[in-house]
N, C-alpha and C positions, 0 to 999 in steps of 0.2 A: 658537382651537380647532385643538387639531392635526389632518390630513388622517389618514382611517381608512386604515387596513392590511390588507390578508390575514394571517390567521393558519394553523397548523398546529396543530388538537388533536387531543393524540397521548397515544393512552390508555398505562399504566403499564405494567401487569402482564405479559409475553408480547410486550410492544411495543417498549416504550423500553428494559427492565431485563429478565432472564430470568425466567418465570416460577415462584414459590415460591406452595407454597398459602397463603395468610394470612401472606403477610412479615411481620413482626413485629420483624427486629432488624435492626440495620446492619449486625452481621456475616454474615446471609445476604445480602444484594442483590450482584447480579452483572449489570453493565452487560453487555450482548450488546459486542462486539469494533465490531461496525458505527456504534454507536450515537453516539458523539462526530462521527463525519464525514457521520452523514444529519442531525444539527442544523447541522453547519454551514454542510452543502447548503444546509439552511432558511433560515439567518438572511443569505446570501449572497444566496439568490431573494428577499429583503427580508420575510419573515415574520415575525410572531409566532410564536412557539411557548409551545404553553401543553399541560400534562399534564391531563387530564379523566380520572378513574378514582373506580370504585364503590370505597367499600371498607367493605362488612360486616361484615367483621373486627371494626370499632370496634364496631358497634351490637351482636355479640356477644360483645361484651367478652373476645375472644381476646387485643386489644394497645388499647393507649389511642393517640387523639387525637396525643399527645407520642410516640410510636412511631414513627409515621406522618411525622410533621412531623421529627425527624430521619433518617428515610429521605429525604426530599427535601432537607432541607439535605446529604446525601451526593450525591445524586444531583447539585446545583447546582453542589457543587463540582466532584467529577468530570467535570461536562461545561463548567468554564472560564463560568460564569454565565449557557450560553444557555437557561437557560426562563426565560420570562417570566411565568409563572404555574403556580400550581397548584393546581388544583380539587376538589373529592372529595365524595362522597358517602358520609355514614358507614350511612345508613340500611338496614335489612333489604329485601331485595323485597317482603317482604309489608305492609311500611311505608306505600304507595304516595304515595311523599315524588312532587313536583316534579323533583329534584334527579337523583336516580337513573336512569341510562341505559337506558333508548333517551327518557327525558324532558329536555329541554333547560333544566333548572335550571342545568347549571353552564357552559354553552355562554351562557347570557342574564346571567349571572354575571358573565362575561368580556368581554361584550361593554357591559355597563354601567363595568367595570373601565377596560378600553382598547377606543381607537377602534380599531371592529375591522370591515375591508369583508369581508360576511360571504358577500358576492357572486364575490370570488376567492379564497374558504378552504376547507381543506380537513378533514378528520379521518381519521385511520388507526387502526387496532386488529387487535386478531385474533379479534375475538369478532360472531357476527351483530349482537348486540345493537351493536355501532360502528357499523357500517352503516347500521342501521336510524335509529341518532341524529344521523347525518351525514345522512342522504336526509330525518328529520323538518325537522333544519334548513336543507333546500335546498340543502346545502353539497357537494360534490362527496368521495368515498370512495374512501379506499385499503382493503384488506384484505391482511395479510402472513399468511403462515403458520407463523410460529413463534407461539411460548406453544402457544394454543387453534386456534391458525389453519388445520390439517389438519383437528383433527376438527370443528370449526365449520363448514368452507366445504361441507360439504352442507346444511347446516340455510340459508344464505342465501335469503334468499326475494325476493330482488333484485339483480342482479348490482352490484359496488361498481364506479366508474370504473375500479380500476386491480386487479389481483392481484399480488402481488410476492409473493417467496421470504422478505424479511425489510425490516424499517424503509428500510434504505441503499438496494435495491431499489427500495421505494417512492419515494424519494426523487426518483433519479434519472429514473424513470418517470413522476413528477409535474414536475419541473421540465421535461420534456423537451413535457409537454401545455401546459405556463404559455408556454413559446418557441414550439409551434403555434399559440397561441393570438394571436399578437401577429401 
């Protein structure tokens, strides 16, 4: 059995990629500037990285499934192969799937996927609802304030361990807690 890992789940939309409403093509996705050098913060402080992101889209049949799925093979290659997973919820909100964030279907996903110590992991986003999915699963929260991240962080109704300006931000701010910690 291989030894569990910390991971980094790190929502899409406003986080990893800039935010598009209902991305739907490859030709709109635009990696934030920051975004290749806060993975490889990640995968240097010995992380997982794994993408967790709603995407309703599908269930309203705005972009199908295959949409979706080459937005991430752009995204993989872009960033030189560092995610190690990627997770999604195609479901409505009003679906009241498992799956769908702040619900920890695709977090228990990943952790069935890969050995994953869920004890030094984190999750980052721009949305309350990251937060709230990161604190359901005990796991320690970034929140950045790009995509949704300004106008969200009033609606917070728990403060997240770390606020950062953007993902690289965070980055640095959490490895910097992972070295206090030691």
């Amino acid at each position: 059995m291989m030894p569990k890992r910390p991971a980094i789940f790190v929502d899409r939309d406003g986080t990893l990629i800039e935010e598009v409403n209902y991305l739907s093509r490859v030709e709109e996705l635009r990696l934030f500037p920051f975004t290749s050098e806060a993975a490889r913060l990640f995968k240097e402080g010995g992380y997982l990285v794994i993408v967790v992101t709603n995407q309703s889209g599908i269930g309203r049949n705005i972009y199908s499934e295959d949409d979706m799925h080459a937005i991430h093979v752009k995204i993989q290659a872009e960033l030189g192969g560092a995610i190690d997973g990627f997770y999604f919820c195609p479901h409505l909100p009003c679906d009241g799937c498992d799956c769908r964030k702040p619900g920890l279907g695709m977090i228990e996903a990943a952790c069935r996927d890969l050995e994953i110590d869920l004890s030094a992991s984190w999750i980052v986003g721009d949305k309350a609802i990251d937060v709230e999915t990161g604190q359901n699963a005990g796991i320690r929260t970034a929140f950045v304030l790009t995509g949704y991240g300004e106008k969200h962080r009033p609606h917070l109704r728990r403060l997240p361990d770390v606020i950062a300006d953007n993902l690289l931000d965070a980055a640095y701010q959490m490895m910097e807690v992972k070295r206090s910690a030691k």
